[in-house]
C-alpha positions in Angstrom: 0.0 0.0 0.0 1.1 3.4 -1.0 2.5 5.8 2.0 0.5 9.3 1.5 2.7 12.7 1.5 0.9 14.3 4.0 3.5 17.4 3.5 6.9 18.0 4.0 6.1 18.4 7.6 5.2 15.0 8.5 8.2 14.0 10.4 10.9 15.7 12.3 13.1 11.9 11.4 12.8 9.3 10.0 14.6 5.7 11.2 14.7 3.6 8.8 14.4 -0.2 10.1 12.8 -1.7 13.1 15.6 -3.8 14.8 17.4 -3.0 18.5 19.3 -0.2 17.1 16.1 1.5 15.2 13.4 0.8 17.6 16.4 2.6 20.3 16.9 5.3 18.0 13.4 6.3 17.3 12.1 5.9 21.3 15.2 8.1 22.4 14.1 10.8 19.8 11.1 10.3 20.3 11.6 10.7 24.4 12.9 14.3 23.1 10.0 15.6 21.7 11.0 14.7 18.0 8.0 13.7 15.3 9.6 9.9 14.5 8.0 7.8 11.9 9.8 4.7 11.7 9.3 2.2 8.5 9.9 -1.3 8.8 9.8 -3.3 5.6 8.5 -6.9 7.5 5.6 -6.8 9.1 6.5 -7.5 12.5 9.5 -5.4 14.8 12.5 -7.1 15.8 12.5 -10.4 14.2 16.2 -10.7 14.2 16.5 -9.4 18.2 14.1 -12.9 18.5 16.8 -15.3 17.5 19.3 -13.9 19.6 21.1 -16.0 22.0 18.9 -19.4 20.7 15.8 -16.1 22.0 17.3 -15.7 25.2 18.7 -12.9 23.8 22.4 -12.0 25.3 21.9 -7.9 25.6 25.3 -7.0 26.9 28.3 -7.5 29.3 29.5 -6.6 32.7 32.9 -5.9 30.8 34.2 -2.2 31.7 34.2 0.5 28.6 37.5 -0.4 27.6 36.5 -4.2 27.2 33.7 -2.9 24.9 36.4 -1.2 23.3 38.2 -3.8 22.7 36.1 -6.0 22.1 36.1 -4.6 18.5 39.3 -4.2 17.6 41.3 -1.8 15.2 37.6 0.0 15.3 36.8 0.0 19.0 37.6 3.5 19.0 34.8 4.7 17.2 32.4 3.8 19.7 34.0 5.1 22.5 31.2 7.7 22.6 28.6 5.8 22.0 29.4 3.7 24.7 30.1 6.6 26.8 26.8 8.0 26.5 24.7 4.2 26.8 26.6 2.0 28.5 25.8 -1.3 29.7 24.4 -0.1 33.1 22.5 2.3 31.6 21.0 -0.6 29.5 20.6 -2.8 32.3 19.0 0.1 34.0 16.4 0.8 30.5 15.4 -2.4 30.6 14.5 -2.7 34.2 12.8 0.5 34.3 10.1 -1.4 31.6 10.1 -4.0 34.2 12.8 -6.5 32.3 15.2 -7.5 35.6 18.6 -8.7 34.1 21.1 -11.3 35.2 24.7 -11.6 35.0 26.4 -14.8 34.0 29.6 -16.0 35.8 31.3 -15.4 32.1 30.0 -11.8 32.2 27.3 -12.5 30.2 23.7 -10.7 30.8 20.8 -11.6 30.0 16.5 -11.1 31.0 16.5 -12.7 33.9 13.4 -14.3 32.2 15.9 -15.5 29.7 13.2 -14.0 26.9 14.4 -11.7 23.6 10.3 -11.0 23.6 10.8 -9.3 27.0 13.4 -7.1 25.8 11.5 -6.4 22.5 8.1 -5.6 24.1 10.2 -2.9 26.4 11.5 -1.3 23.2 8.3 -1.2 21.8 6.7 0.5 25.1 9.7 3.1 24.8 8.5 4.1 20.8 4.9 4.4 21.9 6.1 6.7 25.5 7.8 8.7 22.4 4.8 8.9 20.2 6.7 7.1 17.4 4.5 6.2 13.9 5.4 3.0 12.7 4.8 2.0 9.4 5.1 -1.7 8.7 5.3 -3.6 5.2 7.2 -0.2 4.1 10.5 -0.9 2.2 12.9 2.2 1.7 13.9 2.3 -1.8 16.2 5.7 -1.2 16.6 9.3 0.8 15.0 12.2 -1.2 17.7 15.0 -1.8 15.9 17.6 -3.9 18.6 20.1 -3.7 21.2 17.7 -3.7 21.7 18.8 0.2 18.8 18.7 2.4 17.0 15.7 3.5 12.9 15.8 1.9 12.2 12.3 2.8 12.3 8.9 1.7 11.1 6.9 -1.0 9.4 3.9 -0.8 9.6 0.9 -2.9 6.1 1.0 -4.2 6.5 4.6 -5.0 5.3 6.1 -1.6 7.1 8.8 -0.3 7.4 9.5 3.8 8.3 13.1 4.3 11.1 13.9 6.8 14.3 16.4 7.6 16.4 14.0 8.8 17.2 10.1 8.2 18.1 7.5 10.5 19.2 4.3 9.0 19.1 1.6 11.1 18.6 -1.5 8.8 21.3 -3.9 10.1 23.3 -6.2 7.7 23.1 -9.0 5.7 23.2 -12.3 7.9 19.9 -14.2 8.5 17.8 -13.1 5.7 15.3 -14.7 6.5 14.7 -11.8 9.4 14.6 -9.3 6.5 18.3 -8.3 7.0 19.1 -8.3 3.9 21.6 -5.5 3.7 19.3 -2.7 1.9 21.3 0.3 4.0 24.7 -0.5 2.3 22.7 0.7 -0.8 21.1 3.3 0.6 24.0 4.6 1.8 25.9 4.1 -1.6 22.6 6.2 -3.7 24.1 8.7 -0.6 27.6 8.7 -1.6 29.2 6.6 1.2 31.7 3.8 0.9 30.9 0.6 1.6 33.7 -1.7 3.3 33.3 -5.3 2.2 31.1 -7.7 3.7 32.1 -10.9 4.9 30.7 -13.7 6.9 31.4 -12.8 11.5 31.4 -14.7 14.3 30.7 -17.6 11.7 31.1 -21.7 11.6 34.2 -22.6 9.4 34.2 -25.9 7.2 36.9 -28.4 6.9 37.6 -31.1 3.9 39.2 -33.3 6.3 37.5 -37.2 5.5 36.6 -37.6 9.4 34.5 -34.5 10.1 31.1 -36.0 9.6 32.4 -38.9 12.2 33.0 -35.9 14.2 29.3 -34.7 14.0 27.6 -33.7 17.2 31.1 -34.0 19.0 32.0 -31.2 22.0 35.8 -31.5 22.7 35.3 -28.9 26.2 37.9 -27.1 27.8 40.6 -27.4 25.2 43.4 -25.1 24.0 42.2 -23.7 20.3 44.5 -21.8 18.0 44.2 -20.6 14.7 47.5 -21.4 12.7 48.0 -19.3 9.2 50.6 -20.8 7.4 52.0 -22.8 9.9 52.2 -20.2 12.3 49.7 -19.3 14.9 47.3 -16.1 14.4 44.6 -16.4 17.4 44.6 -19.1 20.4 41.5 -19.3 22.9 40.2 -22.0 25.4 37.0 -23.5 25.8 34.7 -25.8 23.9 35.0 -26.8 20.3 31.8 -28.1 18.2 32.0 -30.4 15.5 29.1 -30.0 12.9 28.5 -32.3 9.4 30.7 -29.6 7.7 33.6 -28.8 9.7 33.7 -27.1 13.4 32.2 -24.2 15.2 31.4 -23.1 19.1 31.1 -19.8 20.7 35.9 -19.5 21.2 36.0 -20.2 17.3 33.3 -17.9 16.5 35.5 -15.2 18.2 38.5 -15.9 16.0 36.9 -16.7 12.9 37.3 -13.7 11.3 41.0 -13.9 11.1 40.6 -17.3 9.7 37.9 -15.9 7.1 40.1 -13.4 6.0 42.9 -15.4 5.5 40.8 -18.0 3.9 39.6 -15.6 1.3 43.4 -15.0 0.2 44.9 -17.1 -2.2 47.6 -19.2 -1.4 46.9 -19.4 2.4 47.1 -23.0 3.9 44.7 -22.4 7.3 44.2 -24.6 10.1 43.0 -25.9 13.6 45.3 -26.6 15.8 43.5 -28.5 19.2 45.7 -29.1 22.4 44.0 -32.0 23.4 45.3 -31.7 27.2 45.4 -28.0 27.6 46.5 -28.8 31.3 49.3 -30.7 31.4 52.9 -29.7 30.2 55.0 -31.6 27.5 56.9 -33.4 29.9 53.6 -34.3 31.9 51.8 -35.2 29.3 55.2 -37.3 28.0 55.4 -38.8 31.6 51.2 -39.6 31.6 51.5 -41.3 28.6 54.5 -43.6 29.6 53.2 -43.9 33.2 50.0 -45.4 31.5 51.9 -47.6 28.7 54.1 -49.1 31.7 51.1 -49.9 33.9 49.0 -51.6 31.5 52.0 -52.9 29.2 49.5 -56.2 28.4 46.5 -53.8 26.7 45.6 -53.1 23.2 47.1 -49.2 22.2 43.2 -48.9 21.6 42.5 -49.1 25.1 45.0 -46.1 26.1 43.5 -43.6 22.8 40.0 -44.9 24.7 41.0 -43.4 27.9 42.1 -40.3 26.5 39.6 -39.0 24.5 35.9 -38.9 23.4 34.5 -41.8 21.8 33.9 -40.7 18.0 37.7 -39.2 18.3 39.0 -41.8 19.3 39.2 -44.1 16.4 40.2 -40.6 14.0 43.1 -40.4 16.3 44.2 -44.4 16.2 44.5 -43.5 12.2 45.9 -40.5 12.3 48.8 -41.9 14.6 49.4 -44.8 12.1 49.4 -47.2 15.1 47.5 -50.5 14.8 44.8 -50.4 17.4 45.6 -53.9 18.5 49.3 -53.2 19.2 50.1 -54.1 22.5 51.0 -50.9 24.7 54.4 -52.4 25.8 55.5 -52.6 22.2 54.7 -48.5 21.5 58.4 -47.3 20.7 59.5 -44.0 22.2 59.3 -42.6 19.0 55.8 -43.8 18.8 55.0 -42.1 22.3 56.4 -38.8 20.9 54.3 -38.7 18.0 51.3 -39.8 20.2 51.9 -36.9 22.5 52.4 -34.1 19.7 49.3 -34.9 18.4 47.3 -34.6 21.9 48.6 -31.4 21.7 48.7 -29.7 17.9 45.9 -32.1 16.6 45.3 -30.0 13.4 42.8 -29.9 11.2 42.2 -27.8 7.6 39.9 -25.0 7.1 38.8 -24.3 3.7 36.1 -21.5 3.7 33.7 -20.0 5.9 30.1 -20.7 6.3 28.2 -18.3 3.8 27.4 -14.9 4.9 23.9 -15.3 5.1 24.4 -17.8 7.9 27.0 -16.0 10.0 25.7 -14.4 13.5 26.7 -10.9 12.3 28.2 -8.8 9.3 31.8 -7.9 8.8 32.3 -4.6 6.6 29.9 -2.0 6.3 29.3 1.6 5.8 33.4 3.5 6.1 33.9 4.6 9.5 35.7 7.4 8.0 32.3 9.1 6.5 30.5 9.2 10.2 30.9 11.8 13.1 31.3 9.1 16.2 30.4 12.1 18.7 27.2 11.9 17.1 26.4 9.2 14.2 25.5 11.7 11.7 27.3 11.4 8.4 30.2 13.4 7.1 28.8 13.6 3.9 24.7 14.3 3.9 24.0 16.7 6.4 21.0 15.3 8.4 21.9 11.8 7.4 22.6 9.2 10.4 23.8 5.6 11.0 23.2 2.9 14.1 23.6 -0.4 14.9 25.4 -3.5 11.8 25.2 -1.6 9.1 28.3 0.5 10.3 31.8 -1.4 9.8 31.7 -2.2 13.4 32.0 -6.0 14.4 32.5 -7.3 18.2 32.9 -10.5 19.6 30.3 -12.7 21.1 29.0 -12.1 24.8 26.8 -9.3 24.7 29.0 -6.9 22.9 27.4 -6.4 19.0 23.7 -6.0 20.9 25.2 -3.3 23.2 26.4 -1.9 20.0 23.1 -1.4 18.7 21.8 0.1 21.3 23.9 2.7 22.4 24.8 4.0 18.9 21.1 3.9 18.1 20.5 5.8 21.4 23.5 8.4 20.2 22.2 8.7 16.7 18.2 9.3 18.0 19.6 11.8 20.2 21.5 13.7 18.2 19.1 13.8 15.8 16.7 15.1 17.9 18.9 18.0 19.8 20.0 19.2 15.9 16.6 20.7 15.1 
């Protein structure tokens, strides 16, 4: 259905999408006495913020500013206002003022202490109606009206509509789940405006493996090992924790943090990336040299099969045996010390090969985005269009997981509907 011009007096701003960082942006200016209209192409808000966290919905973390910071590397810095202005208390503190109580993980993690992404939606949606905000549903934003080739008139719709406004916010996340209706329509939005787009590529994502015994592997958790990201033979990221093996290679919540450095290195020709697992994170070489041998001397009558058994998982198990190149029913009194020394490299550098990401459309967030370089981080507007502003994934802003990406929405939605609203 066609959107009626009204006159060019309808809105004060316009937000463009209806995710975490839209719905924040239009209820803070909104909270300032701004006219909002927000579009939203689907006809529900928030369908992404649903899926979050498996819809438990992981809104931020009890990490200090400069772990936010950090948290996104080489651009960090750039938010450093954002996250000044709405931080994680003051998030914590939004939320329970809409009566959504949070709780904090031991791993820092924080979360609606009703473990519900509706909760947090339904208090978003009670902060655009305290604001007054007009929501438009089923409205898709084909491009910003710029008469004069300066000032903001608006924004055209894909079916020809027109929604009259002075100033834009886009807010229409990135390109991973699709199915959400991010689908990455402010990277050309923003390129009808003039801005650079930096390129997109699959974040915290699953990476696939050609290795022959990954689909053994499925449905494997190898927990509490040592997990390192080697790029041509030398190591580029190392974290601990649990390790998931899927039917097409690996992936758990330590991998997703590094798989960006293995994506990009994955993309270059050339590049031999892998996996390497310490199997026994908690013993040294010389323990884990002395473990083996203590075990080989005490049971010097048992099958090598029974030792690899012992050590690890099940389904890995008999992946190891091969990989070794040590008959199974060898008897542990005849393993050679050379045999023992391959045995305990392999327990700790088990490697396996990468080969590409999981597609973009599957990844938890987007890499890339609209240039950092183009946008005023005091206030979100852009560089380049006067009265133009941007919040939330479709900046080139990418964090790790726990919290940090949602927080990211939020407070640079929260900057970008305030400073909308104070530049009238």
């Amino acid at each position: 259905m066609k959107t009626p011009n009204p006159g060019p007096d309808r809105a004060d701003i316009i937000v463009i999408g209806g995710g975490p960082a839209g719905l924040m942006a239009a209820g803070r200016a909104g909270e300032l006495g701004a006219n909002v209209t927000l579009i939203e192409k689907n006809q529900r808000l928030g369908r992404k913020l649903l899926i979050t966290g498996g819809g438990r919905c992981n809104v931020t973390n009890s990490a200090g500013i400069k772990g936010f910071i950090d948290a996104f590397g080489p651009n960090g810095k750039f938010l450093y206002r954002a996250f000044s202005v709405f931080s994680a208390e003051n998030l914590t503190g939004f939320l329970k003022s809409f009566g959504v109580p949070t709780r904090t993980d031991p791993d820092g993690k924080i979360f609606p202490a009703d473990d519900k992404a509706q909760s947090v939606l339904d208090a978003l949606k009670c902060y655009t109606s305290r604001g007054k905000v007009a929501i438009t549903h089923g409205a898709q934003a084909a491009g910003v009206l710029l008469p004069d080739g300066r000032a903001i008139a608006g924004v055209k719709l894909a079916d020809g509509g027109v929604v009259c406004g002075k100033k834009v916010i886009i807010a229409t996340g990135g390109l991973s789940y699709p199915g959400t209706g991010s689908t990455g329509d402010g990277y050309a939005l923003a390129k009808q405006l003039g801005h650079t787009i930096m390129a997109l590529r699959p974040g915290l994502t699953a990476l696939e493996s050609d290795e022959p015994f990954i689909k053994d592997l499925q449905g494997l958790t190898l927990q509490n090992i040592a997990i390192s990201i080697l790029i041509d033979g030398r190591k580029a990221a190392a974290e601990k924790g649990d390790l998931l093996f899927t039917h097409f290679g690996v992936s758990g919540p330590k991998l997703l943090i590094m798989s960006g450095i293995a994506s990009d290195a994955l993309t270059k020709p050339g590049h031999r990336v892998e996996l390497s697992l310490n199997l026994k994170p908690e013993l040294s070489a010389a323990e884990l040299t002395a473990e083996i041998q203590g075990y080989f001397s005490a049971n010097g009558a048992k099958m090598f099969a029974s030792y690899v058994k012992a050590a690890l998982p099940g389904s890995l198990a008999p992946v190891f045996e091969r990989r070794c190149g040590i008959e199974r029913a060898r008897q542990c009194a005849s393993i050679t010390g050379a045999e023992r020394k391959t045995i305990a490299e392999m327990l700790s550098d088990f490697r396996i090969h990468l080969t590409r990401p999981r597609p973009l459309q599957e990844a938890t967030i987007t890499r890339g985005g609209v240039n950092l370089k183009e946008i005023n981080p005091q206030t979100m507007e852009s560089r380049l269009v006067p009265g133009l502003y941007f919040c939330g994934e479709v900046l080139d802003l990418d964090g790790i997981t726990g919290g940090y990406n949602l927080q990211e929405a939020f407070s640079t939605g929260y900057l970008a509907g305030q400073s909308a609203a104070a530049q009238q």
